[in-house]
N, C-alpha and C positions, 0 to 999 in steps of 0.2 A: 632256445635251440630251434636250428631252421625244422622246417616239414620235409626237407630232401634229407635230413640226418636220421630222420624219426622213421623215416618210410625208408633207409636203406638199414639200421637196425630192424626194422618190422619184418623188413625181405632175408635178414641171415636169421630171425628166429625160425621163419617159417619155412626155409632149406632145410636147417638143421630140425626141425619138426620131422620134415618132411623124410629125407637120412633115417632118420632114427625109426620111425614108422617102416620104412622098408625093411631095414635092418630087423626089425622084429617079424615082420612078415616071410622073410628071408631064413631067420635063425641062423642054422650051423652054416648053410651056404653063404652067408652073406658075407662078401668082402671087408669088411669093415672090422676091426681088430678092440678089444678091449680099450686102448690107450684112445683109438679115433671114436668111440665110443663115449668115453667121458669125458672128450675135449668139446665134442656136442653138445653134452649135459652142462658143463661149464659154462659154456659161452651162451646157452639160454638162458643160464640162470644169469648169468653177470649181465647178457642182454634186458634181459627183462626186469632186473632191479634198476638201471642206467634208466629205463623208461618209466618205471616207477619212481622215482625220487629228482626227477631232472624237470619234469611241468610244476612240479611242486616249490622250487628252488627260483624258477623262473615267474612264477605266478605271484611270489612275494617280493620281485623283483620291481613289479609290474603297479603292487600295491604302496 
């Protein structure tokens, strides 16, 4: 996997970190609705398992 794929996954974890921290700091005002709320949650976790198991896959690639 390139370092531009890794580092534009790294930048939608850390949006959607960042979202989601607002949103909590926000609470009842915050724009952001139940359904855009767990599409955040989703896609960090699916981000961040894609980075967990992707250097690993490549690494024995390598070997």
């Amino acid at each position: 996997m390139t370092t531009s794929i890794q580092s534009l996954r790294s930048k939608s974890i850390r949006q959607a970190k960042l979202k989601l921290d607002q949103h909590r700091v926000l609470g009842v005002k915050s724009p952001l609705n139940i359904f855009e709320v767990a599409d955040l949650l989703d896609s960090i976790r699916f981000t961040e398992e894609k980075l967990n198991t992707e250097p690993h896959g490549f690494a024995l690639i390598l070997n």
